[in-house]
N, C-alpha and C positions, 0 to 999 in steps of 0.2 A: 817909488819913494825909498831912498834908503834909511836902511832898518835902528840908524842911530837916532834916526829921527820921529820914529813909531811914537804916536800919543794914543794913549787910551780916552774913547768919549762913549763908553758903556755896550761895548760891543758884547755879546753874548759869547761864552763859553764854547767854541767851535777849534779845529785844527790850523784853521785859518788865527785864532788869537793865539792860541800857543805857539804856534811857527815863527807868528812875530815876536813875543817875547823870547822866544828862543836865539833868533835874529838880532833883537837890540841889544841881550847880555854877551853876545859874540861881538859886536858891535865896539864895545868895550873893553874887548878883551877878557871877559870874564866866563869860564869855560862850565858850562848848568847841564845837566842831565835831569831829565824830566823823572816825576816821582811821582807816587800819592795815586790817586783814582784815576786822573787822565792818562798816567801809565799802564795802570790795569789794564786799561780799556783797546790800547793800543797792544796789548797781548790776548786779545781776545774776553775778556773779563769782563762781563755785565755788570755795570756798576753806576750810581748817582752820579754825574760831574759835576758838584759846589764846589772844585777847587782844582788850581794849576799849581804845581807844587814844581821845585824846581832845586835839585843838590848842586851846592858851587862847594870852591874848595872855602877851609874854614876862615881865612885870612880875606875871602873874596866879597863876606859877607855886608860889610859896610859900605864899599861900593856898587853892590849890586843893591842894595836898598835904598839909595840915595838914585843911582838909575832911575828904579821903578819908579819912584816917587815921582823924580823929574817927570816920568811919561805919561802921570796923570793919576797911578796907584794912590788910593791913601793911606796910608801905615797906619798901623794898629798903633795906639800909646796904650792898649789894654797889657797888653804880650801875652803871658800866659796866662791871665784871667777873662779873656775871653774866649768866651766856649765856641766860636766859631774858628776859632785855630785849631782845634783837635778834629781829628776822623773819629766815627764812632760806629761801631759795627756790632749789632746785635747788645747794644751796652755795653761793648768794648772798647776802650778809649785808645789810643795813639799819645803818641809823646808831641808833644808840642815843635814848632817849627822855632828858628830862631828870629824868625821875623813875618807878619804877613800882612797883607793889604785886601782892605775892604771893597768890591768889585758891588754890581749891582745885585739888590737881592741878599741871599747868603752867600752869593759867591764869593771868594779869595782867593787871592795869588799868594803865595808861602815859600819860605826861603830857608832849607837846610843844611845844616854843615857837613861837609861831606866825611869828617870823623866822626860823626855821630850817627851816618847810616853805610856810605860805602867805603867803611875803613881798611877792607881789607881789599879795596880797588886800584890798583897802579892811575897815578895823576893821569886826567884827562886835557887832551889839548881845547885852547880856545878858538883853533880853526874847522872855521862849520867844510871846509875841506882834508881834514888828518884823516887817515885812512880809519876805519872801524878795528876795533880790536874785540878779541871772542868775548868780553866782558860787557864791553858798549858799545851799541850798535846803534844806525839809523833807523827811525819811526818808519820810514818807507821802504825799508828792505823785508821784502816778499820770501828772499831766504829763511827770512828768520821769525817773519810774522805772519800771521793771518790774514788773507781779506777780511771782509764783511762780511757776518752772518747774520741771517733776521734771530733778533731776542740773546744774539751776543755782543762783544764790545764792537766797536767800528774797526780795530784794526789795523794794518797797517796803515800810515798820512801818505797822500796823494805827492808823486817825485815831482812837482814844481813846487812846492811851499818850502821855503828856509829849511834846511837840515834839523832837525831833532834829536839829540842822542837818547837815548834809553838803555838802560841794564836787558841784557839779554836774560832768554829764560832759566839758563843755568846757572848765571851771573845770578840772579833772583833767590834760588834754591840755596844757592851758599850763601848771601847775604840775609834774608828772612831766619836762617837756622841759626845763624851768627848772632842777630840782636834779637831772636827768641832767648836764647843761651844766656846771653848777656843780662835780659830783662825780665828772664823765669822768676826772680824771689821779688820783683817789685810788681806795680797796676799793669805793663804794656807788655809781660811775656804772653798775654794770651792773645792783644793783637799779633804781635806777629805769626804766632802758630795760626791766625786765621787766615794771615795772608799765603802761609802757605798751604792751608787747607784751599785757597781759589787756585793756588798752581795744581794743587795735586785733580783738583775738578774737571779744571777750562784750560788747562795749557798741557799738561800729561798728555800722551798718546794721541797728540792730533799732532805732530811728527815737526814739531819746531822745539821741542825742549831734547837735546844732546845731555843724558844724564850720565855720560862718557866725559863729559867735561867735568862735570861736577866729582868734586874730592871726596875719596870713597869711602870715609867717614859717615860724611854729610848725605851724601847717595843712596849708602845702606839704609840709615834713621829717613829718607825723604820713602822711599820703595816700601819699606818694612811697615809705616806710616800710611801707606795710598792702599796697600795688601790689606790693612786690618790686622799685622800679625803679633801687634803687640800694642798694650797699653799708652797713652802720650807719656805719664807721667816715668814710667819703668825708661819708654826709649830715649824721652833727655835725659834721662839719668846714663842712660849707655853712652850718647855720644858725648856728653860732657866728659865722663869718663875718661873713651876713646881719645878724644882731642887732646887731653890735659896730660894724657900717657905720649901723647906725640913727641919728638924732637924742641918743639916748640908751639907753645899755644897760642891758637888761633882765638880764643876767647877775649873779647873786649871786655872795655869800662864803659859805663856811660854816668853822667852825669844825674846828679838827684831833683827832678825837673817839679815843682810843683804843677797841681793837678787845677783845672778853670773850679772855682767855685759855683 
C-alpha cells in the first residue's frame, strides 16, 4: 500500500505505526523527525509509549495536521487544555505540542515545531532517502543505536519499515541543554534536565553517544553533571554564562505556553 494512502483504524502503538506515519508525512512532502517517549525508547530509554510525537518544520505544521486528520487522526479542538497533550514525568510537565490527535485509549499522535525544539538543527530533507547527517539519524542504524535489551527501550526499528529520522544521542545532549537553558526560569526547565538526566543514565557509556560531537560548553556541563561534581543549579549557571560569553549565543526563546488546567 503506499504510504500516502495509510489510514488509521485503532492500530496500537508499535514501530510498525510510526513507520507509517512516518511514511505518510514524507508522502507529502513534509520532512518529521520522531520525538517524545517513542524516541526515547528507540535510544534505548525505558519508557511508557501514550504517544508518537513527531518535529516538522514550523511552516509545515498546518499541512501535516490536515494529513493526519485526513488518515483517520482526531485533532484535539482542546489544544493546550488538554492534559493528554503534555508528558509528565515524576510531576514534571513538558511544553505543549502545537497540535495532537486523539488515538485509542490515552494514546496520541503530536505535532511540533521544529523552532520550538530543534532550533539549533540545520533543515531536514523530506526524502525518507537523503543521506543521514551527524545530527539526524535513521531509527534502524545499529551504528548509532542499540538493539533490544530485556527492561530497556526496544531500540533501534527493524531496516524494512519506512525510514524514520531521529535526533542522534549527541544531537540530544545539545538540544535537551538548549531548552533546559531556555526554559530554566519558567514550569519546563526541569523537564528537560530530566531528559537529560535518562541520557546521562541509558545512553552515556553504552558507546552510541560521541560526546566529541557535542560543543564543549554543553559537554563539560553534560560530564561535570553525570560525575556528580557539581551542583544543577551552580552548573546552569556556568554554562549559561559560558555560552552568552561566546562569539554568539546559542541561547533560544520560546514562547509563553499556558499550562492544561
Amino acid at each position: 500500500m503506499s504510504q500516502s494512502h495509510f489510514r488509521y483504524h485503532n492500530q496500537p502503538i508499535t514501530q510498525q505505526l510510526i513507520a507509517d506515519i512516518a511514511g505518510l508525512l514524507d508522502a507529502h512532502n513534509i520532512p518529521g523527525v520522531l520525538w517524545g517517549n517513542s524516541m526515547l525508547i528507540v535510544h534505548g530509554v525505558p519508557s511508557f509509549t501514550e504517544d508518537i510525537s513527531f518535529i516538522v518544520p514550523d511552516q509545515a505544521v498546518p499541512t501535516a495536521t490536515s494529513t493526519l486528520r485526513q488518515a483517520g487522526f482526531k485533532c484535539c479542538t482542546l489544544g493546550h487544555k488538554c492534559r493528554f497533550a503534555y508528558d509528565t514525568v515524576e510531576f514534571i510537565t513538558s511544553p505543549p505540542p502545537s497540535a495532537h490527535f486523539h488515538m485509542t485509549g490515552h494514546n496520541v499522535v503530536k505535532l511540533f515545531e521544529k523552532s520550538e525544539t530543534l532550533s539549533t538543527v540545520a533543515n531536514f530533507s523530506a526524502s525518507p532517502n537523503a543521506a543521514p547527517s551527524a545530527q539526524i539519524i535513521l531509527a534502524s542504524d545499529l551504528n548509532h543505536l542499540p538493539r533490544y535489551e530485556p527492561d530497556l527501550g526496544e531500540g533501534a526499528f527493524p531496516q524494512d519499515l519506512h525510514p524514520v529520522r531521529v535526533p542522534s544521542a549527541h544531537c540530544l545532549v545539545e538540544t535537551y541543554s538548549t531548552l533546559m537553558l531556555r526554559d530554566w526560569t519558567n514550569d519546563y526547565g526541569t523537564f528537560w534536565m530530566s531528559m537529560l538526566a535518562y541520557i546521562m543514565t541509558y545512553v552515556a557509556g553504552k558507546g552510541k553517544l560521541d560526546l566529541q560531537q557535542v560543543e564543549p560548553q554543553r559537554r563539560k556541563f553534560f560530564v561535570d553533571m553525570r560525575a556528580g561534581k557539581i551542583g544543577t543549579a551552580q552548573a546552569v549557571k556556568n554554562l549559561r554564562q559560558a555560552l552568552e560569553a561566546g562569539p554568539i549565543s546559542t541561547l533560544a526563546h520560546t514562547k509563553a505556553e499556558p499550562k492544561a488546567q
